[in-house]
mmCIF file of the N, C-alpha and C atoms, coordinates in Angstrom:
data_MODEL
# 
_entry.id   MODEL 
# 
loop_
_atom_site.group_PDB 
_atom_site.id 
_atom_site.type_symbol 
_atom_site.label_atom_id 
_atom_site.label_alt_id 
_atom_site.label_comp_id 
_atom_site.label_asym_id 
_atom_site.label_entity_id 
_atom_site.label_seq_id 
_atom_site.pdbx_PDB_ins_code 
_atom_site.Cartn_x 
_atom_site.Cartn_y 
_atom_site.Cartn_z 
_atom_site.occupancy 
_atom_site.B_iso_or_equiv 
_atom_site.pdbx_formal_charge 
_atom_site.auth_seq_id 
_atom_site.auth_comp_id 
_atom_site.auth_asym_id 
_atom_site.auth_atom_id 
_atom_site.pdbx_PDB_model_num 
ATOM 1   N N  . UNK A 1 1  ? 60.324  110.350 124.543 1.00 0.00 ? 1  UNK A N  1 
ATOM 2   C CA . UNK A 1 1  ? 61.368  109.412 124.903 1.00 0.00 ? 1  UNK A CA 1 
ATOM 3   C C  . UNK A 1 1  ? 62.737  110.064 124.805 1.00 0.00 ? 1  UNK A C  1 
ATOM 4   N N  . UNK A 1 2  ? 62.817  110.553 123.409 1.00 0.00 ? 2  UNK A N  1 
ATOM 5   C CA . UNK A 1 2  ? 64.289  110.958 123.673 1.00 0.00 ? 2  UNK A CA 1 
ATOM 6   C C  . UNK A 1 2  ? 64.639  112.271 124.692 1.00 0.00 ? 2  UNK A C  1 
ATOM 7   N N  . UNK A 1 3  ? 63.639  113.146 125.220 1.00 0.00 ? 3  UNK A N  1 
ATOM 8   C CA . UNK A 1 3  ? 63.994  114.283 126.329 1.00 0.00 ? 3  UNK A CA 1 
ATOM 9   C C  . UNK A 1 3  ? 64.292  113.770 127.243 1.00 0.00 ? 3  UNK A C  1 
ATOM 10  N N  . UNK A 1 4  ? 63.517  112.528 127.519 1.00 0.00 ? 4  UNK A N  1 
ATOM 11  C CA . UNK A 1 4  ? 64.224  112.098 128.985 1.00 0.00 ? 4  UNK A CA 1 
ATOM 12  C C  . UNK A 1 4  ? 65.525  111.182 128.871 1.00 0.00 ? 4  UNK A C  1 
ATOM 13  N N  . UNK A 1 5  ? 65.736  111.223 128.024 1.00 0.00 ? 5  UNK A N  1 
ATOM 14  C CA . UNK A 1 5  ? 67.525  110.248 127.643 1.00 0.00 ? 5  UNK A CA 1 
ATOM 15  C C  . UNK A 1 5  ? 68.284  111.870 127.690 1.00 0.00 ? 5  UNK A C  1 
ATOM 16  N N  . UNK A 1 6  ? 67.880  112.631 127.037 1.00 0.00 ? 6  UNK A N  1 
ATOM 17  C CA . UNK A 1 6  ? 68.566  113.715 127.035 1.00 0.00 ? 6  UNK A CA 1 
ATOM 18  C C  . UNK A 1 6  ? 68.748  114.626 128.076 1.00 0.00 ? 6  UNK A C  1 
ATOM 19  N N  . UNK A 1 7  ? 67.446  114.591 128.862 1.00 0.00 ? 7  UNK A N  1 
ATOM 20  C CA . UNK A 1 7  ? 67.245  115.252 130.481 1.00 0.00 ? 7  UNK A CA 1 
ATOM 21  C C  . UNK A 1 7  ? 68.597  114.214 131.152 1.00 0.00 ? 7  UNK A C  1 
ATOM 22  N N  . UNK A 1 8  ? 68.484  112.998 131.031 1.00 0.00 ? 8  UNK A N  1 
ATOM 23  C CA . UNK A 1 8  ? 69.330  112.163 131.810 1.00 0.00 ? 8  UNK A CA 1 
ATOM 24  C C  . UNK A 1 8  ? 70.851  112.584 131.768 1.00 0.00 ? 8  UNK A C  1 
ATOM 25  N N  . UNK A 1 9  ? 71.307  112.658 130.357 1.00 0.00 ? 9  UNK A N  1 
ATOM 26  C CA . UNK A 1 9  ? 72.788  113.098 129.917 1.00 0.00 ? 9  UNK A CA 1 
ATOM 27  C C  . UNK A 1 9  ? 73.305  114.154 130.278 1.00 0.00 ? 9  UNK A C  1 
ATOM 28  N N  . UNK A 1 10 ? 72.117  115.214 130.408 1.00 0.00 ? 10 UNK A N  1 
ATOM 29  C CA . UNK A 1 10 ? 72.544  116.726 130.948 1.00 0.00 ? 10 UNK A CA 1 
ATOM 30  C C  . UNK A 1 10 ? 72.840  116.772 132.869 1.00 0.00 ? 10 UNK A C  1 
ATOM 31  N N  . UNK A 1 11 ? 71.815  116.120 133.239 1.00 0.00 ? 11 UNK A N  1 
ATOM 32  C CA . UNK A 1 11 ? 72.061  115.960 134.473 1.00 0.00 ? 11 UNK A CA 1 
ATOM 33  C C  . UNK A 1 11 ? 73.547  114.848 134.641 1.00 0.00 ? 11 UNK A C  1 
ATOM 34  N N  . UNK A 1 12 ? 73.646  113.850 133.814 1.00 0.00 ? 12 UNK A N  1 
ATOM 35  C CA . UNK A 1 12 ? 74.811  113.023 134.570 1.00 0.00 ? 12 UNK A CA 1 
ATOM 36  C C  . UNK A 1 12 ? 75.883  113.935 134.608 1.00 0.00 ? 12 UNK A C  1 
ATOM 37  N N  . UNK A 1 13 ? 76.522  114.231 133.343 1.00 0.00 ? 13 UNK A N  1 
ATOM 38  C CA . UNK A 1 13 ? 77.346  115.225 132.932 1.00 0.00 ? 13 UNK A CA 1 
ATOM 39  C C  . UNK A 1 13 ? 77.224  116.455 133.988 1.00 0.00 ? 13 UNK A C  1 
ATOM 40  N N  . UNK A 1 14 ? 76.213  117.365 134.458 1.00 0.00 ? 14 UNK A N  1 
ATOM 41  C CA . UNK A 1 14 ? 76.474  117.906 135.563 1.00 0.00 ? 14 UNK A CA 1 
ATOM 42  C C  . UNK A 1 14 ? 76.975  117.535 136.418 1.00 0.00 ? 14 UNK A C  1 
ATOM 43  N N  . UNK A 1 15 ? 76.826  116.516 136.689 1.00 0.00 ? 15 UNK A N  1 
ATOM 44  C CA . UNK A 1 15 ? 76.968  115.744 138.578 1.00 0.00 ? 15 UNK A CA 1 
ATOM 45  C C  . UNK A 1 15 ? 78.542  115.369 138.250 1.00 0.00 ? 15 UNK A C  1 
ATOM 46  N N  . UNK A 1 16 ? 79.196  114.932 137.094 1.00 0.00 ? 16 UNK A N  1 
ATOM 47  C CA . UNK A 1 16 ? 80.445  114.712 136.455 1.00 0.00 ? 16 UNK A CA 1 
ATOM 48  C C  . UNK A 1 16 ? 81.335  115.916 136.766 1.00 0.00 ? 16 UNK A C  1 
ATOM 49  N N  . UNK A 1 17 ? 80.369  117.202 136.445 1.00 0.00 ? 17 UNK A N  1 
ATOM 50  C CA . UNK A 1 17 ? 81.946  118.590 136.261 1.00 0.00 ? 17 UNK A CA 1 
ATOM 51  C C  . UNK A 1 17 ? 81.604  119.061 137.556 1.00 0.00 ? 17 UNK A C  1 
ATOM 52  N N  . UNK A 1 18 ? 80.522  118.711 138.057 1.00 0.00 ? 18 UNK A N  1 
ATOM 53  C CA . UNK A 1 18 ? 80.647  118.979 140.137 1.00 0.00 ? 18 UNK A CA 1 
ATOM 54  C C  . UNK A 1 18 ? 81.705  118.202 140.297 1.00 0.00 ? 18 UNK A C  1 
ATOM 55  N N  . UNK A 1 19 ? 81.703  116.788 140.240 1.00 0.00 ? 19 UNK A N  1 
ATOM 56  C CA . UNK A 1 19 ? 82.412  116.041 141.024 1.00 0.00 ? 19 UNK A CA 1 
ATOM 57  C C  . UNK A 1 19 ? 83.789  115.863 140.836 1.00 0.00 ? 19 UNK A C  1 
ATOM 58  N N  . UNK A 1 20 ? 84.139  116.496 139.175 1.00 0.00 ? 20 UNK A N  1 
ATOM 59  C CA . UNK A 1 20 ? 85.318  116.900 139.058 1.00 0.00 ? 20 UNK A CA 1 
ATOM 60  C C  . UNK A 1 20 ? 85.944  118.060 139.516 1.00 0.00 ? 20 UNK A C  1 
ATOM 61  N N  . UNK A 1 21 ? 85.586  118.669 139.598 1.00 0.00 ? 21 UNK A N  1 
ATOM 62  C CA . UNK A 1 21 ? 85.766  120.146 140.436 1.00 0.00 ? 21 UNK A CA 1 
ATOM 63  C C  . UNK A 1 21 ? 86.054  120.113 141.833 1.00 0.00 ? 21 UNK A C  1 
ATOM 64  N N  . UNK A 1 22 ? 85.171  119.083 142.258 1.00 0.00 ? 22 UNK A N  1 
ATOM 65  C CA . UNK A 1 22 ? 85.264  119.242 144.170 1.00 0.00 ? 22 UNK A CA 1 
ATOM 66  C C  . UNK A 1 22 ? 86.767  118.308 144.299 1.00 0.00 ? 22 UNK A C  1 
ATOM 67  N N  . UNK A 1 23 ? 87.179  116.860 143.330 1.00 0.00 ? 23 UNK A N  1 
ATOM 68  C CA . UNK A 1 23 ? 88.092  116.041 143.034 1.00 0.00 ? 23 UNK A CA 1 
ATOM 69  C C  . UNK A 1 23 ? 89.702  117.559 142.952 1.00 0.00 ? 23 UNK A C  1 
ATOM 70  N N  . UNK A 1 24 ? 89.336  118.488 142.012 1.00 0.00 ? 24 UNK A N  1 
ATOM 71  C CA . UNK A 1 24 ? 90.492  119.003 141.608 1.00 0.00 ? 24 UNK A CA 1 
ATOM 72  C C  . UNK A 1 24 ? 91.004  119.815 142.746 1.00 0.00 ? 24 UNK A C  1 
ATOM 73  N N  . UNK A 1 25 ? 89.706  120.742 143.405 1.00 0.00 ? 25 UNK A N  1 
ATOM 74  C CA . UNK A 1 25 ? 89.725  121.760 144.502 1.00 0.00 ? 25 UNK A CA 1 
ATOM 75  C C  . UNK A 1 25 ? 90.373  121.110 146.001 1.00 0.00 ? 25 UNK A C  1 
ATOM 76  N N  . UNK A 1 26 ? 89.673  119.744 146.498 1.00 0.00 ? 26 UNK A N  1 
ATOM 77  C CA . UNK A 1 26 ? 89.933  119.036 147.551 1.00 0.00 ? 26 UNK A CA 1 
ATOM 78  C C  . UNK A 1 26 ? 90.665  118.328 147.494 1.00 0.00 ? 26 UNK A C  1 
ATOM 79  N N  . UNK A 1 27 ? 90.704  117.298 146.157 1.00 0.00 ? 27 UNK A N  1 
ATOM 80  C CA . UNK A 1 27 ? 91.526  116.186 146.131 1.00 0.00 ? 27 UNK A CA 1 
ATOM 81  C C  . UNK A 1 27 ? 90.826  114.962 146.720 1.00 0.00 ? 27 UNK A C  1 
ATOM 82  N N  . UNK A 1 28 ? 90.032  115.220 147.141 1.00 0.00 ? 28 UNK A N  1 
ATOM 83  C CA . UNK A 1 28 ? 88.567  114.052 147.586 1.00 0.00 ? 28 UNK A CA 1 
ATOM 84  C C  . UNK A 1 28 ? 87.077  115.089 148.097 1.00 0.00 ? 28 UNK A C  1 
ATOM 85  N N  . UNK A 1 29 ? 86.157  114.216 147.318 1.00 0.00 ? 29 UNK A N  1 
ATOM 86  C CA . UNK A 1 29 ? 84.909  114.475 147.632 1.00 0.00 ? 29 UNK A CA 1 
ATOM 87  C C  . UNK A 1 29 ? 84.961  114.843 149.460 1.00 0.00 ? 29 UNK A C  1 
ATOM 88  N N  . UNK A 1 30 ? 84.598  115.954 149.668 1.00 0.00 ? 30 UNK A N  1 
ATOM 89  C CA . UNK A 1 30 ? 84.666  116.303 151.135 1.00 0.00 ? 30 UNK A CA 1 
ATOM 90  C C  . UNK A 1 30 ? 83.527  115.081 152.119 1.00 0.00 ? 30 UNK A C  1 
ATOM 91  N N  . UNK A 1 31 ? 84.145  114.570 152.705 1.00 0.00 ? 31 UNK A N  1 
ATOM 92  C CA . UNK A 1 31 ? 82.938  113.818 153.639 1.00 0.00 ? 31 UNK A CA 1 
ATOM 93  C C  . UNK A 1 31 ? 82.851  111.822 152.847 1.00 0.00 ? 31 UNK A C  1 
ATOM 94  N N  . UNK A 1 32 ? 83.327  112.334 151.946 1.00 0.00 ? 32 UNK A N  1 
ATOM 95  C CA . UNK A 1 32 ? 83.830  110.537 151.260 1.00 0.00 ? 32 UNK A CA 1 
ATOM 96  C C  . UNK A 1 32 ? 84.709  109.977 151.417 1.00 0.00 ? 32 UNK A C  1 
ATOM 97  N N  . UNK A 1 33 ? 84.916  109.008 152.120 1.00 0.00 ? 33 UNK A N  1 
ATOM 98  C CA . UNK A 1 33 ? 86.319  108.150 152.160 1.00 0.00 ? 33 UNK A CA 1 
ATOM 99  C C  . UNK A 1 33 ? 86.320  107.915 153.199 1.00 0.00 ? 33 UNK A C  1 
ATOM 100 N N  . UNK A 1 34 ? 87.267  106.842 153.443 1.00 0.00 ? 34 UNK A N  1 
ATOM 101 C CA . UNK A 1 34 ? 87.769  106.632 155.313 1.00 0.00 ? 34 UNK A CA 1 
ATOM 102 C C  . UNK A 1 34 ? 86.761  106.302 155.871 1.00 0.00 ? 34 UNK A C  1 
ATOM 103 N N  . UNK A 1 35 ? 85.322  106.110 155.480 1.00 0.00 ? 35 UNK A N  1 
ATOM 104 C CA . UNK A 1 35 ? 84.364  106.097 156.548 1.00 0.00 ? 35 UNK A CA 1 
ATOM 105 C C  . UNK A 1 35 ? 84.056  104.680 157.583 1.00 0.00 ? 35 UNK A C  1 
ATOM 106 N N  . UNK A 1 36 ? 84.135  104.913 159.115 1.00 0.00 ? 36 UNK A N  1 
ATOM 107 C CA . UNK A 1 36 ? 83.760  103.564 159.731 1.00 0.00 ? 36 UNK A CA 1 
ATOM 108 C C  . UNK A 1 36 ? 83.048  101.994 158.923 1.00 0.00 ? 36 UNK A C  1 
ATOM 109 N N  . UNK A 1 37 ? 84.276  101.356 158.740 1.00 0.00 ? 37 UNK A N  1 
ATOM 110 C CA . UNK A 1 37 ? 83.398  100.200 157.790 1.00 0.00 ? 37 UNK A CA 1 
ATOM 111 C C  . UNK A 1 37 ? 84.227  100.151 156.302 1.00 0.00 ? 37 UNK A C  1 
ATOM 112 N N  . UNK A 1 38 ? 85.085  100.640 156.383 1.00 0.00 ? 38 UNK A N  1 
ATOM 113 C CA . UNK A 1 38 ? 85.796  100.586 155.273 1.00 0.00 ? 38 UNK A CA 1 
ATOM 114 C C  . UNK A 1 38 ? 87.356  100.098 155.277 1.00 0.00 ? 38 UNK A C  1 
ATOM 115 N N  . UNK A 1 39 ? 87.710  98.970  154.602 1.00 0.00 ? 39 UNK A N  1 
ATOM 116 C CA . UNK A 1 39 ? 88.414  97.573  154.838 1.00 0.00 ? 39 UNK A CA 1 
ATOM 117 C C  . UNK A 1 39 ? 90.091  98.710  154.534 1.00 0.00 ? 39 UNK A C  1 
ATOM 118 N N  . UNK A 1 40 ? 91.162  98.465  155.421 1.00 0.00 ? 40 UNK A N  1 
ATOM 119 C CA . UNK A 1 40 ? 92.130  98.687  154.698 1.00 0.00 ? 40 UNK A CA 1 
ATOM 120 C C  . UNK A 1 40 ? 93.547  97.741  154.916 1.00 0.00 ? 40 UNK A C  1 
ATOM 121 N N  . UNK A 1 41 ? 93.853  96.939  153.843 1.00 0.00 ? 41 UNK A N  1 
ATOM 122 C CA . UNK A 1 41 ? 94.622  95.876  154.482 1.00 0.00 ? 41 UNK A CA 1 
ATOM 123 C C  . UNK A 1 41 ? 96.170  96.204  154.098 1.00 0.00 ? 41 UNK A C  1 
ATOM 124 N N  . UNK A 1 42 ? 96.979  96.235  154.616 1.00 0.00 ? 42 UNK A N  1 
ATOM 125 C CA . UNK A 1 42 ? 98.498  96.603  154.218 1.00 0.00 ? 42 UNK A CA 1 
ATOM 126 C C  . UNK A 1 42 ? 99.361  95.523  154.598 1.00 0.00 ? 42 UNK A C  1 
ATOM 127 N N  . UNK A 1 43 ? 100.334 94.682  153.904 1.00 0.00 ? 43 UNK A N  1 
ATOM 128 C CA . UNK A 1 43 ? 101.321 94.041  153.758 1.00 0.00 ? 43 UNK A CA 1 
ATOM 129 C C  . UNK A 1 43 ? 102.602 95.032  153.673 1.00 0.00 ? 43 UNK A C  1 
ATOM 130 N N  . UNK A 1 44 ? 103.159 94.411  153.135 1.00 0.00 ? 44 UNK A N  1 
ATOM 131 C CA . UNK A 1 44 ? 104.518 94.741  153.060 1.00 0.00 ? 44 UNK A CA 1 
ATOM 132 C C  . UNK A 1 44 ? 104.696 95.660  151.665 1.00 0.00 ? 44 UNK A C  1 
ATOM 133 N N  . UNK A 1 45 ? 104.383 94.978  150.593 1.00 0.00 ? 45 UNK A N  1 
ATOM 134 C CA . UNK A 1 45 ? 104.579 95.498  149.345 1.00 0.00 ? 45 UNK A CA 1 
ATOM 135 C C  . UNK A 1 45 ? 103.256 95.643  148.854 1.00 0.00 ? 45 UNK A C  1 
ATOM 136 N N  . UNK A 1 46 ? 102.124 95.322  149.474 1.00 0.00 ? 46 UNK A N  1 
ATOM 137 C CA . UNK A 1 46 ? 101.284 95.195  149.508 1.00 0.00 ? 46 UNK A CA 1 
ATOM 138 C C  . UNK A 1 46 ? 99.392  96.298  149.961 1.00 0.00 ? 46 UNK A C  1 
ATOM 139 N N  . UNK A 1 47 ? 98.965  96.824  149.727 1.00 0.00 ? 47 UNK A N  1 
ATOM 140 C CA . UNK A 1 47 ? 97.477  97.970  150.206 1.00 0.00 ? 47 UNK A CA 1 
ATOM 141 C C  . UNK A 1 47 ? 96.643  97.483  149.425 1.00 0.00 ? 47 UNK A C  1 
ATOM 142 N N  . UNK A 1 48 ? 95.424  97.211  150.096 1.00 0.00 ? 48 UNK A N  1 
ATOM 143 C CA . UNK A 1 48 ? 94.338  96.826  149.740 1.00 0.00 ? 48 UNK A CA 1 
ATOM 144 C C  . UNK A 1 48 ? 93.110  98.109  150.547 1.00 0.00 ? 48 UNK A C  1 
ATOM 145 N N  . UNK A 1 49 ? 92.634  98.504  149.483 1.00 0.00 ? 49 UNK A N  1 
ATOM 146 C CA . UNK A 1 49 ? 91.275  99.223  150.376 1.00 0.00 ? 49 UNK A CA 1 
ATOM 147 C C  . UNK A 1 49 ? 89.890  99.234  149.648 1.00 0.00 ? 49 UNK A C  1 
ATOM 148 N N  . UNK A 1 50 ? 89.097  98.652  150.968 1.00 0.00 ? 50 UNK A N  1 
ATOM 149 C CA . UNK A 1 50 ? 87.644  97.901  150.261 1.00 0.00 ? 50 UNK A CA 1 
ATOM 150 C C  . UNK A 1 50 ? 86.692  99.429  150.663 1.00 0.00 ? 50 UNK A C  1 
ATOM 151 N N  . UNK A 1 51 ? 87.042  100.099 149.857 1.00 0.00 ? 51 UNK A N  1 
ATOM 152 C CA . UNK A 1 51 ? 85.290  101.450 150.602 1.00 0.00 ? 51 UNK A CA 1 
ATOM 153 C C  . UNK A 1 51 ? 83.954  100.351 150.712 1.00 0.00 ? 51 UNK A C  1 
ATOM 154 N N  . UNK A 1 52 ? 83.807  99.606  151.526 1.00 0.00 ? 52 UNK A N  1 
ATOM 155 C CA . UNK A 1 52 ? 82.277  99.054  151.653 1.00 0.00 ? 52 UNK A CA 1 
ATOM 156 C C  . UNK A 1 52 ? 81.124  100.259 151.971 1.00 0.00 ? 52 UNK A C  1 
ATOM 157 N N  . UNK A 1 53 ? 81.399  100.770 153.554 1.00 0.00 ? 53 UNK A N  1 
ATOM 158 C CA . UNK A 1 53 ? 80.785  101.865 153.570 1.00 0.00 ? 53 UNK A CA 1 
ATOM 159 C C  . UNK A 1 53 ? 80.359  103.165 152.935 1.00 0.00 ? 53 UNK A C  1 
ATOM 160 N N  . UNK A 1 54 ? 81.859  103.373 152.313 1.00 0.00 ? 54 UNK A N  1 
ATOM 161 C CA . UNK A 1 54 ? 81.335  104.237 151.157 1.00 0.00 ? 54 UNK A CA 1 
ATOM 162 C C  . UNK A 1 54 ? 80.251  104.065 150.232 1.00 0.00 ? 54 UNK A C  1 
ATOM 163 N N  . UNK A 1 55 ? 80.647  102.756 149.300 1.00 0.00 ? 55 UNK A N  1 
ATOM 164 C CA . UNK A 1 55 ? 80.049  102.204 148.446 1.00 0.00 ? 55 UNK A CA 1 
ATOM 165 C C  . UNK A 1 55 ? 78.433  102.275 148.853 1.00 0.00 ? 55 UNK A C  1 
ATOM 166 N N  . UNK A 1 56 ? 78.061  101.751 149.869 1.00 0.00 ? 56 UNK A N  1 
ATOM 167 C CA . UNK A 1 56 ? 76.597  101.766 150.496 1.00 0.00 ? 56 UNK A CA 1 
ATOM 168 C C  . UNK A 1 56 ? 76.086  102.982 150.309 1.00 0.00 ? 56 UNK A C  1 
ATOM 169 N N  . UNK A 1 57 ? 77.261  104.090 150.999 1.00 0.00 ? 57 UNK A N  1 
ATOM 170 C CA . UNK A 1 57 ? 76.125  105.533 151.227 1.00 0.00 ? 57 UNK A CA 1 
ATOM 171 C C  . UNK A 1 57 ? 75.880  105.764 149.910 1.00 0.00 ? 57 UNK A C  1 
ATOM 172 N N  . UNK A 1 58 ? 76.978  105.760 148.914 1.00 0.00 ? 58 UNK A N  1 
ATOM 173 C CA . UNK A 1 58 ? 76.410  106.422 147.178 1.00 0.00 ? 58 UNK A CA 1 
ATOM 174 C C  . UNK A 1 58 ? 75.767  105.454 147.461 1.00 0.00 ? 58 UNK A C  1 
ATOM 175 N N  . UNK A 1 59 ? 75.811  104.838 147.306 1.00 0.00 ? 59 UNK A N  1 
ATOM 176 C CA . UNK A 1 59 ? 74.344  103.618 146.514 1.00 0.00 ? 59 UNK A CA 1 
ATOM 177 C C  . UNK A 1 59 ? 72.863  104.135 147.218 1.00 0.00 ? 59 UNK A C  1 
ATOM 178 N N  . UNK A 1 60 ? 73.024  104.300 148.414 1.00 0.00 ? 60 UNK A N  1 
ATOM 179 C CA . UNK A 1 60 ? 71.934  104.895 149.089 1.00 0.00 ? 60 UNK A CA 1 
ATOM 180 C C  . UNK A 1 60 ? 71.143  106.258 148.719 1.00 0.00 ? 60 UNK A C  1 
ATOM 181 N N  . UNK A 1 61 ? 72.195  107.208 148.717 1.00 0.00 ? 61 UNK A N  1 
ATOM 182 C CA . UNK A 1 61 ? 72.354  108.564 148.008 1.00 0.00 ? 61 UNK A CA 1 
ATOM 183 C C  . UNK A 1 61 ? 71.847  108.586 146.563 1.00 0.00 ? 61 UNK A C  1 
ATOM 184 N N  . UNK A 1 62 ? 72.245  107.961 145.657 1.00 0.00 ? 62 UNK A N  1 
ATOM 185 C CA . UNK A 1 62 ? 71.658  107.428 144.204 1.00 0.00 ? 62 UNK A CA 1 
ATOM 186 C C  . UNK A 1 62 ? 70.667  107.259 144.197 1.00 0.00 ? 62 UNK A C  1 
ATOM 187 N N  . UNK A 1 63 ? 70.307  105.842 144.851 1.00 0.00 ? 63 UNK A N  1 
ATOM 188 C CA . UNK A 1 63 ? 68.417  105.019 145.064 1.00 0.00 ? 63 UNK A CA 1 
ATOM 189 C C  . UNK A 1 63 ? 67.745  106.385 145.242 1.00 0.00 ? 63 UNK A C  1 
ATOM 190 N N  . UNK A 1 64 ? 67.806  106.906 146.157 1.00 0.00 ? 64 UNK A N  1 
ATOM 191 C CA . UNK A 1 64 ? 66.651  108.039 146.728 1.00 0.00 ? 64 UNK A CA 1 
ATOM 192 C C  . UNK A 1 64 ? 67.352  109.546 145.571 1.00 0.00 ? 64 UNK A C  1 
ATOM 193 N N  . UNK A 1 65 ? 68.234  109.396 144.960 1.00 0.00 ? 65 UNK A N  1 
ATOM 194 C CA . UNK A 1 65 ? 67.848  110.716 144.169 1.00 0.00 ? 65 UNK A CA 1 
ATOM 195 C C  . UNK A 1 65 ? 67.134  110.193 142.948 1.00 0.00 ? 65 UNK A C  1 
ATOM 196 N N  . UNK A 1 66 ? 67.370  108.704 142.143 1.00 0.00 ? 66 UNK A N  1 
ATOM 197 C CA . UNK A 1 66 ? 67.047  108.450 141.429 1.00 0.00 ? 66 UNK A CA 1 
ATOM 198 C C  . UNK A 1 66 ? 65.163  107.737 141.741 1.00 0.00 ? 66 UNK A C  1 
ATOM 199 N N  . UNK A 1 67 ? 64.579  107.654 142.707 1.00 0.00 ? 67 UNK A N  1 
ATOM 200 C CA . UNK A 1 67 ? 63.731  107.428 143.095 1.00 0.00 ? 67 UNK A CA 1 
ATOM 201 C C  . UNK A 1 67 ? 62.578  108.728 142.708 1.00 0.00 ? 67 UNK A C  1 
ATOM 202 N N  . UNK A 1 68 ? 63.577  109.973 143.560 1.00 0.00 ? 68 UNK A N  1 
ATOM 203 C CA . UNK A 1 68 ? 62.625  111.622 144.009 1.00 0.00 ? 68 UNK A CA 1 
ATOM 204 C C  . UNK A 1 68 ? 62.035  112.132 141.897 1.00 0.00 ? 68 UNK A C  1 
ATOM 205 N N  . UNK A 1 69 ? 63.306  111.670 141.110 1.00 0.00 ? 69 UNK A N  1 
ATOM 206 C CA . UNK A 1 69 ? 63.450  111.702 139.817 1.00 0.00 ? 69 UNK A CA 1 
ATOM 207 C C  . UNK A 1 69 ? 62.607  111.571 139.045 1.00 0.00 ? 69 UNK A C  1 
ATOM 208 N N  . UNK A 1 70 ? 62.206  109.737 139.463 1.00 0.00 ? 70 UNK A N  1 
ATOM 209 C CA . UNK A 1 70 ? 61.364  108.893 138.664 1.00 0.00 ? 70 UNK A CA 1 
ATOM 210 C C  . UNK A 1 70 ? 59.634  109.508 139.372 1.00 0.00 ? 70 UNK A C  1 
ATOM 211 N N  . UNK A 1 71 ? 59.631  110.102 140.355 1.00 0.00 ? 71 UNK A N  1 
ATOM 212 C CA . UNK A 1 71 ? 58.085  110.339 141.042 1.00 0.00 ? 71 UNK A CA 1 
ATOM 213 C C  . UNK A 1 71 ? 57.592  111.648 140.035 1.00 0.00 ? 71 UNK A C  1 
ATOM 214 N N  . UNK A 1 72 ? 58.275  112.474 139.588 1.00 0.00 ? 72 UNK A N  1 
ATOM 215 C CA . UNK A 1 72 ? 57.598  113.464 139.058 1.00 0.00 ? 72 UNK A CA 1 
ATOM 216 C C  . UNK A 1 72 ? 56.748  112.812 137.759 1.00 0.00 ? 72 UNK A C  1 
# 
């Protein structure tokens, strides 16, 4: 029990100093953001931005890595 809490922490924490790294190097995950389907509302004093699409693909991206994970 506890290797796979611990397998889990090592991997999140990886995927963390990737994603900080690509954040520091690019300034956005290359290929994330802006994508068709993603709400951006501007007023005056006012920006609102809904990533829906985004939100979907991680979520999508997640399910199936956390899926390939759980099969071994």
């Amino acid at each position: 029990m506890m290797t796979s809490v611990a397998k889990g922490l090592i991997v999140l924490g990886a995927v963390m100093i990737v994603s900080g790294l690509c954040l520091h190097m690019f300034g956005k995950i290359p290929g994330i953001g802006r994508l068709p389907g993603d709400l951006l509302i501007k007023k005056e004093n006012f920006a609102l931005y809904l990533p829906i699409t985004t939100s979907l693909l991680i979520s999508l991206i997640l399910s199936l890595l956390f899926f390939v994970w759980n099969q071994k």
